[in-house]
PyMOL Python script that loads the backbone (N, CA, C, O; Angstrom):
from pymol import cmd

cmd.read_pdbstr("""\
ATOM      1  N   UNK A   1      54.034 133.366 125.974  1.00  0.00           N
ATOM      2  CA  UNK A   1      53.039 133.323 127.028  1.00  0.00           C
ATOM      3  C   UNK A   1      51.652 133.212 126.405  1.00  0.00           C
ATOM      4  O   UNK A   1      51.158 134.013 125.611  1.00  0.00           O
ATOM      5  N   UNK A   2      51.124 132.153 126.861  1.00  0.00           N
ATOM      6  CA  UNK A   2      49.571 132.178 126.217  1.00  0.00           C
ATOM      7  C   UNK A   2      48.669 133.337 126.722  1.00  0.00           C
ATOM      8  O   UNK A   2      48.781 133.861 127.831  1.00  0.00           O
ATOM      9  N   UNK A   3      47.727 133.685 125.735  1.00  0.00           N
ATOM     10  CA  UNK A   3      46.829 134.971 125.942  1.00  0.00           C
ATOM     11  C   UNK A   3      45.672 134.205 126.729  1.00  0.00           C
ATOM     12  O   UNK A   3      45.670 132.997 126.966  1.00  0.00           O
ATOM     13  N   UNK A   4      44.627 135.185 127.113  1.00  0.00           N
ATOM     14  CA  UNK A   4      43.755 135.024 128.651  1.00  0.00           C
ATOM     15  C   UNK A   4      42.519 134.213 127.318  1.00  0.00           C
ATOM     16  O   UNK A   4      41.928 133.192 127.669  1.00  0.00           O
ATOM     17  N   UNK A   5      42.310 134.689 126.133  1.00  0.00           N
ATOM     18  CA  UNK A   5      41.111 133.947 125.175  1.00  0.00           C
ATOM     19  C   UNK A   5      41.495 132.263 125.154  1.00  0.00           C
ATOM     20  O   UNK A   5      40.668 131.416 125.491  1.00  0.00           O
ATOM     21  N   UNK A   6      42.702 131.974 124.761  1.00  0.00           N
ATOM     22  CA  UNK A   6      43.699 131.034 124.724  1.00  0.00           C
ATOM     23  C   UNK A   6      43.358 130.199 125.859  1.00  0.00           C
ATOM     24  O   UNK A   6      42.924 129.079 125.592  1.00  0.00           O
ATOM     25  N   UNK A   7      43.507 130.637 127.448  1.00  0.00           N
ATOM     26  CA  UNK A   7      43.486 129.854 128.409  1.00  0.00           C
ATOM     27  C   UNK A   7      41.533 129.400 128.434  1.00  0.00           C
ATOM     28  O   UNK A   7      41.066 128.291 128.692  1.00  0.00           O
ATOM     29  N   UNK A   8      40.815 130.578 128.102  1.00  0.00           N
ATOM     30  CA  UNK A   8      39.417 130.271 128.470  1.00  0.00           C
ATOM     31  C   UNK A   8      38.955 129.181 127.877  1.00  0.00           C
ATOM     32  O   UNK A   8      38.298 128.283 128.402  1.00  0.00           O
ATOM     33  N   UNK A   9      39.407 129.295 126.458  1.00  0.00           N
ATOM     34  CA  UNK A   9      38.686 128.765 125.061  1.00  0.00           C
ATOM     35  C   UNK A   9      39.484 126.881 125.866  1.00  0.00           C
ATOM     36  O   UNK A   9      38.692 125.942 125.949  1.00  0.00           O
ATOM     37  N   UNK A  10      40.299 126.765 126.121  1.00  0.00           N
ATOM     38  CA  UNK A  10      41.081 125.309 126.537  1.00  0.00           C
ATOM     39  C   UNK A  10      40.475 125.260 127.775  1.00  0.00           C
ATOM     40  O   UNK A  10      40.588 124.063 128.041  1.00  0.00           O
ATOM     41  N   UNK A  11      39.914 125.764 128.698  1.00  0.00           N
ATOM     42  CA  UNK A  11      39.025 125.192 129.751  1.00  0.00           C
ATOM     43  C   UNK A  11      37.842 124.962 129.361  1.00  0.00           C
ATOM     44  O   UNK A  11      37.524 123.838 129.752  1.00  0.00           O
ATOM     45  N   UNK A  12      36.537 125.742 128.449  1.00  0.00           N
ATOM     46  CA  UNK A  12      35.570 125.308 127.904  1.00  0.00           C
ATOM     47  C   UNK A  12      35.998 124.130 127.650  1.00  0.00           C
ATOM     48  O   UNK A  12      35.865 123.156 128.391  1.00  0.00           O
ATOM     49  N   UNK A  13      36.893 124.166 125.888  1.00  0.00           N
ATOM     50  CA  UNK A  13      36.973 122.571 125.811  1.00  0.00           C
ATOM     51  C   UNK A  13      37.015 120.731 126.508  1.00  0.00           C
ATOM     52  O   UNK A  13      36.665 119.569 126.300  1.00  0.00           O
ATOM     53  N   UNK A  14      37.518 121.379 127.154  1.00  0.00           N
ATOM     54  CA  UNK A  14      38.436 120.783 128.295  1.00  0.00           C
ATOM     55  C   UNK A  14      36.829 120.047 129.308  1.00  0.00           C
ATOM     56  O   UNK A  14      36.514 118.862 129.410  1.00  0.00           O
ATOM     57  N   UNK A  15      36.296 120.962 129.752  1.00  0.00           N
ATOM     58  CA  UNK A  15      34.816 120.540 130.181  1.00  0.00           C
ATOM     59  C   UNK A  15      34.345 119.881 129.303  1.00  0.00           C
ATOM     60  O   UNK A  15      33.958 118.719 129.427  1.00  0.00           O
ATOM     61  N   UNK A  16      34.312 120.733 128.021  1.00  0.00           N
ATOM     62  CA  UNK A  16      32.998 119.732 127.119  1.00  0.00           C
ATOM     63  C   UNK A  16      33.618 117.679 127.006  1.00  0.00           C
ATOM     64  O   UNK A  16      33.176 116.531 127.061  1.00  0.00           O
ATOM     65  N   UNK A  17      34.595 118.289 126.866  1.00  0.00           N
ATOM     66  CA  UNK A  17      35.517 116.999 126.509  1.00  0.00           C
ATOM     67  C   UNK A  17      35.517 115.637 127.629  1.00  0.00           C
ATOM     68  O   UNK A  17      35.776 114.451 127.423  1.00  0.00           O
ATOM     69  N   UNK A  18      34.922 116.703 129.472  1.00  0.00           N
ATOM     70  CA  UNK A  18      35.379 115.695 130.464  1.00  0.00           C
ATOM     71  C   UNK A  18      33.576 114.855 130.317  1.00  0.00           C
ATOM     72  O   UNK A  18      33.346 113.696 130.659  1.00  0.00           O
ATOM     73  N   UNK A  19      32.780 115.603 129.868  1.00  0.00           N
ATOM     74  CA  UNK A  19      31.091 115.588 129.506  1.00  0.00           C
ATOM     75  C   UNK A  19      30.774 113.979 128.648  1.00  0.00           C
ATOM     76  O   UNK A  19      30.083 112.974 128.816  1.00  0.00           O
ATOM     77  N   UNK A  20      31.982 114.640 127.456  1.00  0.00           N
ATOM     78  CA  UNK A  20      32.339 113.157 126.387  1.00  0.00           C
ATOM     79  C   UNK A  20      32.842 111.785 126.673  1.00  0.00           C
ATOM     80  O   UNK A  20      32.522 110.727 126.131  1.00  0.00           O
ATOM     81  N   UNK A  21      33.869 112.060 127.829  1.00  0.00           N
ATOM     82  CA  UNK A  21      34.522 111.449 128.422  1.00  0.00           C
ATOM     83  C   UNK A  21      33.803 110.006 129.211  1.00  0.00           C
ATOM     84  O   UNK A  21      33.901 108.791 129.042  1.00  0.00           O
ATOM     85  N   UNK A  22      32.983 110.990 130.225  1.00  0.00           N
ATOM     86  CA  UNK A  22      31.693 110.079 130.651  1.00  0.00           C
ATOM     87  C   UNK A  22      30.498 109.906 130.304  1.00  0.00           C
ATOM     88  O   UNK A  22      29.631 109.270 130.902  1.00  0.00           O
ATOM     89  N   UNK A  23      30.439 110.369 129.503  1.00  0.00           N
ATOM     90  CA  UNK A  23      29.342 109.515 128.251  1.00  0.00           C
ATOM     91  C   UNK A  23      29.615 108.538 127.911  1.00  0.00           C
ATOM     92  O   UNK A  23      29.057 107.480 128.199  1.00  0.00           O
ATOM     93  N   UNK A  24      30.704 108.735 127.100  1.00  0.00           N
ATOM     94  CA  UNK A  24      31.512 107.138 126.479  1.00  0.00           C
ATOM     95  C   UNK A  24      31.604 106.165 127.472  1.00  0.00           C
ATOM     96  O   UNK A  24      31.049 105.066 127.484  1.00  0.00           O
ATOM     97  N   UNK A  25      32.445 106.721 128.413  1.00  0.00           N
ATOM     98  CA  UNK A  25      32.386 105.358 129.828  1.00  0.00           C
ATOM     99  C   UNK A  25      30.940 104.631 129.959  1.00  0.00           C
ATOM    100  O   UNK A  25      30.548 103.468 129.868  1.00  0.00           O
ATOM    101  N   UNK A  26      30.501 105.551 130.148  1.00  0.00           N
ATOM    102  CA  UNK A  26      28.567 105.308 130.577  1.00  0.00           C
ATOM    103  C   UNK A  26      27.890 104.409 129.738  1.00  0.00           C
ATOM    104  O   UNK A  26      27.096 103.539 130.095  1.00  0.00           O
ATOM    105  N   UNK A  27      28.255 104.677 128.604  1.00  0.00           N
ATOM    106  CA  UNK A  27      27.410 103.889 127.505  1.00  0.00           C
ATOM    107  C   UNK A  27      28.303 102.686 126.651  1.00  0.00           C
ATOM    108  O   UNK A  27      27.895 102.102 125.647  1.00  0.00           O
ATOM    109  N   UNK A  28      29.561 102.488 127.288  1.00  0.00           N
ATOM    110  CA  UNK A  28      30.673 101.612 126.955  1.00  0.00           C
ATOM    111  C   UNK A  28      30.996 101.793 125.105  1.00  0.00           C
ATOM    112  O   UNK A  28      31.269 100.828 124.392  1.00  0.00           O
ATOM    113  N   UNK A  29      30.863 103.497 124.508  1.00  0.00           N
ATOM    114  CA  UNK A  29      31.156 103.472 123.166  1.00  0.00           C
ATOM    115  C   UNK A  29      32.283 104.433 123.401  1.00  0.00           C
ATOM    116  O   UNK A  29      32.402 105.389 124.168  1.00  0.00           O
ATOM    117  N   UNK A  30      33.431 103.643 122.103  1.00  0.00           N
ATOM    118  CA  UNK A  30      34.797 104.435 122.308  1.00  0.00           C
ATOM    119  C   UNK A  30      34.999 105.563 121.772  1.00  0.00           C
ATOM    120  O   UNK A  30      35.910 106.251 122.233  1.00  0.00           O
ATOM    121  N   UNK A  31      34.397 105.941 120.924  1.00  0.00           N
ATOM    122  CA  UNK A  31      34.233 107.110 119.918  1.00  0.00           C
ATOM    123  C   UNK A  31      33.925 108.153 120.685  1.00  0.00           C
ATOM    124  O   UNK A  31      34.849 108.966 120.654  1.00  0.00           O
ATOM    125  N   UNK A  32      32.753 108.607 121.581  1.00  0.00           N
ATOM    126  CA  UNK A  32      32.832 109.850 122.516  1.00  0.00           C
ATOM    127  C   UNK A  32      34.491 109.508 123.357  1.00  0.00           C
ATOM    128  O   UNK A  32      35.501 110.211 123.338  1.00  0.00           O
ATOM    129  N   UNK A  33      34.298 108.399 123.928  1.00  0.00           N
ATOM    130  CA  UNK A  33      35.556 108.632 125.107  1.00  0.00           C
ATOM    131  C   UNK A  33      36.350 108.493 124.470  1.00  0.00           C
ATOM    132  O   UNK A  33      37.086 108.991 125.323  1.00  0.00           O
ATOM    133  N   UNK A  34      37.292 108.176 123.363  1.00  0.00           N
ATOM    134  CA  UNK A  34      38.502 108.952 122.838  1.00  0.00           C
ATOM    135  C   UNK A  34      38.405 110.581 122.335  1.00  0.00           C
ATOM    136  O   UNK A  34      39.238 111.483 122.415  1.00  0.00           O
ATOM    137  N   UNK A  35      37.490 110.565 121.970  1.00  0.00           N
ATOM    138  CA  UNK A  35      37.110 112.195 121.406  1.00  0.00           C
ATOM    139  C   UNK A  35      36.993 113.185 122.763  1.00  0.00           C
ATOM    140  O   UNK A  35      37.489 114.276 122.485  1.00  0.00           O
ATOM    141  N   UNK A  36      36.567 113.148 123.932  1.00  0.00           N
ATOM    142  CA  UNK A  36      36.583 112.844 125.381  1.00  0.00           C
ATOM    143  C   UNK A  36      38.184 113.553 125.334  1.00  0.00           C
ATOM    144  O   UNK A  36      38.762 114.640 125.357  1.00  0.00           O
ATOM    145  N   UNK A  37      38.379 112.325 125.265  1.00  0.00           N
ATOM    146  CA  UNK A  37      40.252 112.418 126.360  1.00  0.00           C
ATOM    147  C   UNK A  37      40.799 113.350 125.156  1.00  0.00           C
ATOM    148  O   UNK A  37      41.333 114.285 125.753  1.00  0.00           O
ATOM    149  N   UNK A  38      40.877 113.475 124.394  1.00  0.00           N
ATOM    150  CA  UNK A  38      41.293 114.154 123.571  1.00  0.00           C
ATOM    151  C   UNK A  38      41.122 115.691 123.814  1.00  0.00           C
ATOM    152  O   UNK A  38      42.151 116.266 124.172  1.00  0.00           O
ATOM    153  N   UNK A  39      40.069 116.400 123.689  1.00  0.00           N
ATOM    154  CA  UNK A  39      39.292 117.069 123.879  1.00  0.00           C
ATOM    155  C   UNK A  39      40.285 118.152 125.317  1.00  0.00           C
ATOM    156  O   UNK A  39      40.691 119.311 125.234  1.00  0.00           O
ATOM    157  N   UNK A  40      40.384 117.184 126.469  1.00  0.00           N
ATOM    158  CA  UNK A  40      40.592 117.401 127.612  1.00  0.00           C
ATOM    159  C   UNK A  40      42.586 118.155 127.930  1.00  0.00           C
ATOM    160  O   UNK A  40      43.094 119.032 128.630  1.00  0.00           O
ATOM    161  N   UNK A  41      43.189 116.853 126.644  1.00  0.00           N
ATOM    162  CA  UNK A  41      44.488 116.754 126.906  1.00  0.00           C
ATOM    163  C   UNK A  41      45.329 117.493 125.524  1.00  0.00           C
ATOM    164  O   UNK A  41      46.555 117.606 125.514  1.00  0.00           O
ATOM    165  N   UNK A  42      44.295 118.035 124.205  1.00  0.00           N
ATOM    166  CA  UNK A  42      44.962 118.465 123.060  1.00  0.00           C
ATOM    167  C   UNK A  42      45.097 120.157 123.629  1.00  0.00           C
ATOM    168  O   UNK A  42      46.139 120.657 123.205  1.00  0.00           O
ATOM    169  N   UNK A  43      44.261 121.120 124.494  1.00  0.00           N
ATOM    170  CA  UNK A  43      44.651 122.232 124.343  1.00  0.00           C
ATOM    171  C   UNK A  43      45.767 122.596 124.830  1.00  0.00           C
ATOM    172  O   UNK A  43      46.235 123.714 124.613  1.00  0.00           O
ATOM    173  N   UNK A  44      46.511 121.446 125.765  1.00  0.00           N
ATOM    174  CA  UNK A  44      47.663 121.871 126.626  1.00  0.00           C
ATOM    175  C   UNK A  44      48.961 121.800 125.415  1.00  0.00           C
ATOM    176  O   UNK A  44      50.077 121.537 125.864  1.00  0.00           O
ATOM    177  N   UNK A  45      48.850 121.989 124.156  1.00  0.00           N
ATOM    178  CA  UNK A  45      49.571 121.478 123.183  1.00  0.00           C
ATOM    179  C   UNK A  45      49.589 122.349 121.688  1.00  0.00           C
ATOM    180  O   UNK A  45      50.328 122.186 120.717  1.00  0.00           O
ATOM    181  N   UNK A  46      48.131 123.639 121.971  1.00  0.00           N
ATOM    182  CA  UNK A  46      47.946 124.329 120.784  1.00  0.00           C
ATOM    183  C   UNK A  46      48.428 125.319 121.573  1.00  0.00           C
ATOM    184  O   UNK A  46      48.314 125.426 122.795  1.00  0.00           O
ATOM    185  N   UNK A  47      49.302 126.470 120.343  1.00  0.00           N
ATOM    186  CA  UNK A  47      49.455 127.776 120.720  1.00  0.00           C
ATOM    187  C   UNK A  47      48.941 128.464 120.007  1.00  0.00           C
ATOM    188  O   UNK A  47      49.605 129.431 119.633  1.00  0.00           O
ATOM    189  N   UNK A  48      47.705 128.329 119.538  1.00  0.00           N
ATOM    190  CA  UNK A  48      47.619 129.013 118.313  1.00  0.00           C
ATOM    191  C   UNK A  48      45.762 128.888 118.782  1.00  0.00           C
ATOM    192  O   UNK A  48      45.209 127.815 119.024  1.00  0.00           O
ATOM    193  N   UNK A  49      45.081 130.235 118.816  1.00  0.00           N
ATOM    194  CA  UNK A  49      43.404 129.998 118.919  1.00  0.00           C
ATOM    195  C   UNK A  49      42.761 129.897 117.967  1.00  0.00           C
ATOM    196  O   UNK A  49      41.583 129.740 118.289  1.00  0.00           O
ATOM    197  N   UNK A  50      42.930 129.904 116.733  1.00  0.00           N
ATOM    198  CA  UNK A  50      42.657 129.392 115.789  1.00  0.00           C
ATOM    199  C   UNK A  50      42.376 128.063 115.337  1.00  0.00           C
ATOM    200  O   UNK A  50      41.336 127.648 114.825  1.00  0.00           O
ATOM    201  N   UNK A  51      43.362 127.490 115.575  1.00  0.00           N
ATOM    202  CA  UNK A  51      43.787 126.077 115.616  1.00  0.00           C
ATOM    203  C   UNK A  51      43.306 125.273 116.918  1.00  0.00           C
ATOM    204  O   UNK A  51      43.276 124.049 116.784  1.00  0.00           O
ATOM    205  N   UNK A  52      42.955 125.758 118.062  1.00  0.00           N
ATOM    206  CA  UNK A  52      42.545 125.426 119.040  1.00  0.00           C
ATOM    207  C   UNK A  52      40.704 125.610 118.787  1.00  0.00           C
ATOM    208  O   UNK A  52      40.018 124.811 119.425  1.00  0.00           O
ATOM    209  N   UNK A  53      40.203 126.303 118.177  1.00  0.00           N
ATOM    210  CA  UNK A  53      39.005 125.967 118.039  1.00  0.00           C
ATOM    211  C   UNK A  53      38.292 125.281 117.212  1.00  0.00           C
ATOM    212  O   UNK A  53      37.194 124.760 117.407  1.00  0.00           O
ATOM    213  N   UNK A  54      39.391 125.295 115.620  1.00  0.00           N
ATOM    214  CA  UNK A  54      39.284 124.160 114.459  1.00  0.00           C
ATOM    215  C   UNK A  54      39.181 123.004 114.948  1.00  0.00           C
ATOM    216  O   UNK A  54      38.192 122.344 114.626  1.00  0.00           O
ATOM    217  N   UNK A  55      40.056 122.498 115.757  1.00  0.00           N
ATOM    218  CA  UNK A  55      40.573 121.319 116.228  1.00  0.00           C
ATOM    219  C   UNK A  55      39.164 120.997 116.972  1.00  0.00           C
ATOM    220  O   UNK A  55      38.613 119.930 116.703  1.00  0.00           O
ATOM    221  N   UNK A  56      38.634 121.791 117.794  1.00  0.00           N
ATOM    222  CA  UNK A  56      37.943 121.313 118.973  1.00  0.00           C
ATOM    223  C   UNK A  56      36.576 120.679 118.353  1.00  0.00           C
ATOM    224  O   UNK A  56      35.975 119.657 118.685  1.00  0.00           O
ATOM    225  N   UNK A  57      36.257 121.756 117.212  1.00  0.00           N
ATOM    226  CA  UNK A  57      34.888 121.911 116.611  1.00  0.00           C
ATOM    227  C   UNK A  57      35.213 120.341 115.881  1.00  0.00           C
ATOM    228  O   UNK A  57      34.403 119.418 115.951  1.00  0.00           O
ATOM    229  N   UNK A  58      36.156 120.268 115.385  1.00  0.00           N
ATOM    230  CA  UNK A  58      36.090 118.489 114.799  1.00  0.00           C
ATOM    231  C   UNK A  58      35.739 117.503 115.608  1.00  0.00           C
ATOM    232  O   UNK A  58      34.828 116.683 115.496  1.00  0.00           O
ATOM    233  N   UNK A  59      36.892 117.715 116.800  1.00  0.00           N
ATOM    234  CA  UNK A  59      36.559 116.637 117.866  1.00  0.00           C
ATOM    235  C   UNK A  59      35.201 116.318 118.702  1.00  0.00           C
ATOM    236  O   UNK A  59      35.093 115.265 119.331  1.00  0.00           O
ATOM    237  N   UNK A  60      34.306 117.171 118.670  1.00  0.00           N
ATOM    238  CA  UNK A  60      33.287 117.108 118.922  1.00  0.00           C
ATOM    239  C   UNK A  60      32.222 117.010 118.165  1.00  0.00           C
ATOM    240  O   UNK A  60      31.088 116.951 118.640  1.00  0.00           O
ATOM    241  N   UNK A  61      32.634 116.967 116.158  1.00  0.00           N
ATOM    242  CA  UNK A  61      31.656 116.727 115.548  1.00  0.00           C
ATOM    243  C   UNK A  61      31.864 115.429 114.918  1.00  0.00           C
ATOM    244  O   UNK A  61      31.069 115.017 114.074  1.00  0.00           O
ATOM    245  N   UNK A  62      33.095 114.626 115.352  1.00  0.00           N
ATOM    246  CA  UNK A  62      33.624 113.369 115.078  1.00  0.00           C
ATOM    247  C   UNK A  62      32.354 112.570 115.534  1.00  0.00           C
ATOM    248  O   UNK A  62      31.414 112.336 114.774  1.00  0.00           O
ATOM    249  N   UNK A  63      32.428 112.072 117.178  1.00  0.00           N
ATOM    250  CA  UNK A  63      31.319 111.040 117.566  1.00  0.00           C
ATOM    251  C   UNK A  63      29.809 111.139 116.889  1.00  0.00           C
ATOM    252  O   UNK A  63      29.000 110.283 117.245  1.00  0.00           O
ATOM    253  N   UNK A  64      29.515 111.840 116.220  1.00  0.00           N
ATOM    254  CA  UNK A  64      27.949 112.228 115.701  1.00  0.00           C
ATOM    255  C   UNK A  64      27.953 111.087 114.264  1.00  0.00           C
ATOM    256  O   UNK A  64      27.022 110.374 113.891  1.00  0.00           O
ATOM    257  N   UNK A  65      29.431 111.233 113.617  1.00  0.00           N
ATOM    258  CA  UNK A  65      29.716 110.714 112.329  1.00  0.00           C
ATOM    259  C   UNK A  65      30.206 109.326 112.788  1.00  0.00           C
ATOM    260  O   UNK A  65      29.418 108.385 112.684  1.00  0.00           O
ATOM    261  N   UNK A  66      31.293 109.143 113.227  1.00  0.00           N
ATOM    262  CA  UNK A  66      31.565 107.675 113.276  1.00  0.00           C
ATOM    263  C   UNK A  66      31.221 107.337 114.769  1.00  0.00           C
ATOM    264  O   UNK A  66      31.483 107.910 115.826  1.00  0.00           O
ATOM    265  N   UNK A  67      30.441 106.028 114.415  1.00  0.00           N
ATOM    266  CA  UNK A  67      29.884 104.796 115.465  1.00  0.00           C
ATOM    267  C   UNK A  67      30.675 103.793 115.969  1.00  0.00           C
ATOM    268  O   UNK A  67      30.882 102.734 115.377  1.00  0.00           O
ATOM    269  N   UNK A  68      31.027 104.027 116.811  1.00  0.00           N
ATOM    270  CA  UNK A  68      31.993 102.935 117.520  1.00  0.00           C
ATOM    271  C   UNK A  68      31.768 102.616 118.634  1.00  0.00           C
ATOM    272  O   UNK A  68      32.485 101.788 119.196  1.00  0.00           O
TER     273      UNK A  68
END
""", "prot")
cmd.dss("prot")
cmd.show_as("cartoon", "prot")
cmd.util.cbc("prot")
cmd.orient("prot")
């Protein structure tokens, strides 16, 4: 059973990610909106909060680094 930090920490993401999502749409660059959908659809998949915030902190420091 996932813990209550677990569920919060994957809805933050999950927002920041829907934020990325339409950015990318908005500005027609793929790099936020895959990082975006990602973002939205990887916490339903970590069991682990550790790994769920490693993960997140990349995906959101990805689009800054690569231009696409």
């Amino acid at each position: 059973m996932a813990s209550t930090a677990l569920l919060l920490w994957g809805v933050v993401f999950s927002s920041i990610g829907l934020g990325f999502f339409i950015y990318g749409k908005r500005q027609q660059r793929l790099s936020p909106l895959f990082c975006g959908l990602a973002l939205m659809v990887f916490p339903y998949f970590v069991a682990s909060l550790p790994l769920l915030i490693t993960t997140a902190a990349l995906l959101m420091a990805l689009p800054y680094f690569v231009r696409i």
